[in-house]
N, C-alpha and C positions, 0 to 999 in steps of 0.2 A: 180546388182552393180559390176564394175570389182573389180578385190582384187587386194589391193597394191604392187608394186613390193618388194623383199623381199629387209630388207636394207631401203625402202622411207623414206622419213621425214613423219611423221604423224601430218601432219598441221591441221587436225580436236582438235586433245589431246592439241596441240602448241594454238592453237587460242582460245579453251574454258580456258585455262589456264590467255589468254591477260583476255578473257570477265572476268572472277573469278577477276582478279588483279585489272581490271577500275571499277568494283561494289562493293570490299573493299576499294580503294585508287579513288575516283572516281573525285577528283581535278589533277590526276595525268592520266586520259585518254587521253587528247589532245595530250601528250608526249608516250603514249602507242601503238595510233593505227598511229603515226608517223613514229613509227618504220620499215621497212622494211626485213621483216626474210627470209635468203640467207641461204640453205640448206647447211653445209661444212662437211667435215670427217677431216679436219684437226684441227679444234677444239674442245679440249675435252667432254666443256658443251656449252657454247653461249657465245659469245661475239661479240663485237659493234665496229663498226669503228667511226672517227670521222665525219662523212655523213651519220652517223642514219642506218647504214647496221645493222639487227642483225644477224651473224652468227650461226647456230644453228645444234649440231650435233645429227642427228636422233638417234643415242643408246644411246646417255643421253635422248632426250626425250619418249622414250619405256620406260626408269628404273625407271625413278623420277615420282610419283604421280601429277595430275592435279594442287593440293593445294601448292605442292613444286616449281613447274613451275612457278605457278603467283607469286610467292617472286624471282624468279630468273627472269623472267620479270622485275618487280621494281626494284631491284638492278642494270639490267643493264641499266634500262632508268635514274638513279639518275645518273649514272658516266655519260649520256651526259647534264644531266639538268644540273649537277652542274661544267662545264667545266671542269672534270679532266685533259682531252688530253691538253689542254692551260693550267692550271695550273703544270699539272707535265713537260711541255717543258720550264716555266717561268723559276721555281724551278730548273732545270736542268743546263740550265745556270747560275744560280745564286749562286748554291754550287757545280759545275763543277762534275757532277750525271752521269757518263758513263758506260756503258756495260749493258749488261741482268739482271745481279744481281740487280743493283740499278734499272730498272725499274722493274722488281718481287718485290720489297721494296717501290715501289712506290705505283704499283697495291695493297699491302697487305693493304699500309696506306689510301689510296682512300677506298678500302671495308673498313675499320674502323671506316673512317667518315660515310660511309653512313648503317650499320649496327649496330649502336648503338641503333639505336631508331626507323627505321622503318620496324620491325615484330612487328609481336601481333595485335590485334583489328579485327581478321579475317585473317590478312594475316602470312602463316604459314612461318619458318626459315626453311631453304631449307639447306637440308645434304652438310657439309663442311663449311658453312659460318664464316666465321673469324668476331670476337669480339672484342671490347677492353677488355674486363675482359676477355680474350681467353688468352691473352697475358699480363693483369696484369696492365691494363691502363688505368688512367680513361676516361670516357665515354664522350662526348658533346664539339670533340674537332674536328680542320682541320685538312686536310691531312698533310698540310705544319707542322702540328704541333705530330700530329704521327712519320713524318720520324725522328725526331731529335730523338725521344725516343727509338727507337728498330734499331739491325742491325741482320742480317741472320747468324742462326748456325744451331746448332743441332737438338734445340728443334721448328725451325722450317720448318725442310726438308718435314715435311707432309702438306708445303704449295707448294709446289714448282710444282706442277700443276696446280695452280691457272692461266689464261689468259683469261683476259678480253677485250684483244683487245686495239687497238692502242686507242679506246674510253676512254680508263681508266688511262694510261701512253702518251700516243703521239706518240709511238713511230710503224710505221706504219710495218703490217704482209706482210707476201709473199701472202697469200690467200687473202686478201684486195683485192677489184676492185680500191680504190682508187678515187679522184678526180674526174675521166674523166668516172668511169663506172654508170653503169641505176641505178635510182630509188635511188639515193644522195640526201640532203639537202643543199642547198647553204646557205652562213653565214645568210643571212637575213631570208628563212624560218627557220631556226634553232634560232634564235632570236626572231620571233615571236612564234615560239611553248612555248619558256621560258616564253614568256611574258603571253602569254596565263595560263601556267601553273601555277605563281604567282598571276595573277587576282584573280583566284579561290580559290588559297591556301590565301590571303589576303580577301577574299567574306566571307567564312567560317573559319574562323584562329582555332577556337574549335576545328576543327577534324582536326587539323595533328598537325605532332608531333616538339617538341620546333625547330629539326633540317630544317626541312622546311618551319616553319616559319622564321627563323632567313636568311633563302635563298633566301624565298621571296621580304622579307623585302628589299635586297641587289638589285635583280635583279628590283624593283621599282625604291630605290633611293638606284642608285651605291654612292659608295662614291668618292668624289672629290675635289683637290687640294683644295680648297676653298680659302687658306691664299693666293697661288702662283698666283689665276685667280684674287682676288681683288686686288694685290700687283701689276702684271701685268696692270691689267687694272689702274690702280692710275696713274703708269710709262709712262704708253702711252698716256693719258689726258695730264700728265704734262709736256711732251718733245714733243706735237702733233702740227703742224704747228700751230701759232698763240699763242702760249699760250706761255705766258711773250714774247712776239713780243711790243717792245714799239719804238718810234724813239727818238733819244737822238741827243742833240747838241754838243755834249762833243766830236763828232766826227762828219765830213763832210762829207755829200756822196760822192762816185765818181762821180756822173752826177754834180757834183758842178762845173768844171774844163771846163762846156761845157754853164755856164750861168755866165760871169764874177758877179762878184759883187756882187752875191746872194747866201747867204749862205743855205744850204739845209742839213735838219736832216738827219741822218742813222740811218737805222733800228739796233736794239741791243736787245740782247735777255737778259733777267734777268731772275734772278730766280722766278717761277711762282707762284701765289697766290692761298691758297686751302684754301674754306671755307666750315665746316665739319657740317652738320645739323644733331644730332643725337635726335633719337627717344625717349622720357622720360613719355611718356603715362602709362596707366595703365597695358596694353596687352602687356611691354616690361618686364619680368622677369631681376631680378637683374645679375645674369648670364650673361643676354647678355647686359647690362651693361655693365659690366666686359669687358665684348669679345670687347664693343666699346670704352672702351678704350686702350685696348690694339691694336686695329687698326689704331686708333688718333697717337699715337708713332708708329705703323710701316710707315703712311704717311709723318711723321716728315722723317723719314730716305729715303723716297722716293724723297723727295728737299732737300735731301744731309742735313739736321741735321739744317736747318733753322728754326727752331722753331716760328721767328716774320715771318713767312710769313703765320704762321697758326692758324686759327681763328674756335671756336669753340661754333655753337649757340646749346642749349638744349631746345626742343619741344613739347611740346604735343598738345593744342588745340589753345596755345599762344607762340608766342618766346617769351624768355627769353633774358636774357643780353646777347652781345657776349662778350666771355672770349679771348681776344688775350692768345696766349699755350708760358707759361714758362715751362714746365714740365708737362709729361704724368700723373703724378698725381697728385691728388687735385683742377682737374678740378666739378666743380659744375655742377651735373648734377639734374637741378632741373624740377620736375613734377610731372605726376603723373595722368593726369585727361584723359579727351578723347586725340584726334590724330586729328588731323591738319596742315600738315606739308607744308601748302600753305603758312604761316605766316613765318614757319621757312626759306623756300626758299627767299623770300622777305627780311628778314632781312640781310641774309648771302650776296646777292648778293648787298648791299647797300655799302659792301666792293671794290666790283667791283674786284671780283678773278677768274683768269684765269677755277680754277676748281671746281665744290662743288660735295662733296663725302656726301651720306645721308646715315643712318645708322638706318635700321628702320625695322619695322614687316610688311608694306605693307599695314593698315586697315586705309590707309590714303585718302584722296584725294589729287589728283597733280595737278599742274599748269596747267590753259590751254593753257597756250603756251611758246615754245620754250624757256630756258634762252637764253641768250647772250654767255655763258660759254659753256663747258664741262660740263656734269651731269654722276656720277658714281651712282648709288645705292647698298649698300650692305643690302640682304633683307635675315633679320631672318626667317629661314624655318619653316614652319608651318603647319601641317596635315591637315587642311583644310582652304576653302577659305572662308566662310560664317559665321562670327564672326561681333561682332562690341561693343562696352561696351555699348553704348544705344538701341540700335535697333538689335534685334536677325535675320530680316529676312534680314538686309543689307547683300549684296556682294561686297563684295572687288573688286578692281582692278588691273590688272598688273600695274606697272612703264610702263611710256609711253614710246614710242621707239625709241624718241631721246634719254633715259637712255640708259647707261652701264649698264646692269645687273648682281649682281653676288649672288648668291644664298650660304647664309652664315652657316655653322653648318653641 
């Protein structure tokens, strides 16, 4: 066997290091053997660029133990699972965060997040790792939420070797290849390794720790405007070509001036009619109740504060009365039993209203065919599909796709 050049990287120590780190952390291998390890001398210990480069300097890997490696491993695969480089350039712009200092303050708060919680259970803390209790903090918080608390003195000049690469701050190295060099991840495979890495951590939720589930849980279901996407979509139903389109004689067309003696309607736009079918089943918690009617009045304010032009039926396996809406509150929301909201649609639209917005859990059946109207649905989210209050092996439905969909919570 030849013998190493003096000075190589010793990629044998480097790689049983990975295997150690994906056989304690073993929801976190997809994202381990992802990585790509670029030999550097200009980096102290290892660090990552934002294309899954890991930079790795051959005398830190001679000094550090196999066991210390695979925590240095994980630590630099959490700063790209959990988008440091994009959140500390959000951040940046957003409290105007410039020079070296503030990203070394950034890097220190990124390791804080991710070194709270995941040593121990097999995988060892690896010599220098910064803490929240290092610095008197408590533990189980974001980075966005470290920077506000600490700034750089004295007592932390024995960080000021820390470099973790543009992976952990954004902000790109000299030694970087960058965008355009070999062996990068484009945003989409870098997206699906995340997503790969949360399947698993959501498969087994027991074995990792509150931080990576609660990261999971995110990269599953991001969160999203929800009021801004139903509010939106309301606006567009109710200002969409057609909707309050009536002809009125109160004015003449212009093609009247080209048929003497025959008077001819113009089209005239009024304000549009919304009839609101909200869900009142058993499978609807009172909460989202709540939440429906606090939607009922944001619709009001969507046709400009015309409250007679909103009509509100309450549904579960029968309609209910409709309520023409004086006020967002003390509307009667009555029921309680199974889901049927085939009844509810039929009632509402005996109004004959430009829009109907439905307000439901989805364990319904829908119309089989098209209304005449606009259809919104706003659908309370739910962890699974496969419920029903009589029948446990029914499956739900999507909203059909003539609905708006907007996904509420």
């Amino acid at each position: 066997m030849t013998a190493e050049a003096p000075g190589a990287l010793d990629l044998e120590k480097l790689f049983a290091a990975r295997l150690h780190a994906a056989r304690v952390r073993p929801y976190l291998a997809t994202a381990l053997f992802a990585l790509h390890p670029v030999e550097s001398r200009e980096v102290p210990t290892m660090a990552v660029d934002q294309y899954w480069r890991c930079y790795v300097s051959p005398a830190f890997v001679d000094r550090m133990p196999v066991e210390d490696l695979a925590g240095v491993w994980v630590h630099e695969v959490a700063h790209l699972l959990r988008d440091h480089h994009g959140r500390s350039e959000r951040v940046a712009r957003q409290r105007g965060l410039t020079g070296p200092g503030e990203r070394l303050r950034m890097n220190i708060a990124a390791d804080l997040e991710i070194n709270d919680d995941v040593y121990g259970d097999g995988l060892a803390v690896p010599q220098g790792a910064v803490r929240p209790q290092d610095l008197g903090l408590p533990e189980g918080e974001l980075m966005e939420d470290y920077l506000r608390q600490f700034r750089l003195g004295p007592r932390l000049q024995h960080l000021a070797w820390m470099e973790c690469g543009s992976g952990a701050d954004g902000c790109r190295r000299k030694w970087e290849r960058g965008p355009e060099g070999a062996h990068g991840l484009d945003r989409q495979d870098q997206d699906l390794v995340r997503f790969r890495v949360a399947q698993g951590i959501n498969g087994r939720p027991g074995s990792a720790p509150k931080g990576w589930r609660r990261w999971a849980e995110e990269v599953f279901h991001p969160p999203q405007p929800w009021r801004e996407l139903l509010g939106g979509a309301i606006r567009a139903a109710t200002s969409g070509a057609g909707a309050g389109d009536d002809y009125s004689y109160g004015r003449q067309a212009r093609r009247s001036t080209a048929l003497p003696g025959v008077v001819l309607p113009s089209l005239r736009r009024r304000p549009p009619r919304v009839g609101v079918v909200v869900d009142t089943s058993g499978s609807v918690s009172d909460t989202e109740l709540g939440s429906a009617l606090l939607e009922v009045a944001a619709i009001v304010r969507a046709v400009g504060g015309r409250r007679d032009l909103v009509s509100v039926v309450s549904c579960d396996a029968a309609a209910q009365t409709v309520h023409p809406l004086c006020r967002s509150t003390g509307i009667p929301l009555v029921g309680g039993g199974g889901t049927d909201l085939r009844t509810g649609f039929a009632r509402a639209l005996r109004a004959r209203p430009d829009v109907v917005v439905v307000l439901t859990d989805g364990h319904t059946p829908w119309p089989a065919a098209r209304p005449a109207c606009r259809t919104v649905v706003g659908l309370f989210s739910r962890p699974g599909t496969s419920w029903s209050e009589h029948d446990p092996d029914h499956r739900s439905t999507p909203p059909p796709a003539w609905a708006r969909t907007v996904v509420i919570g």
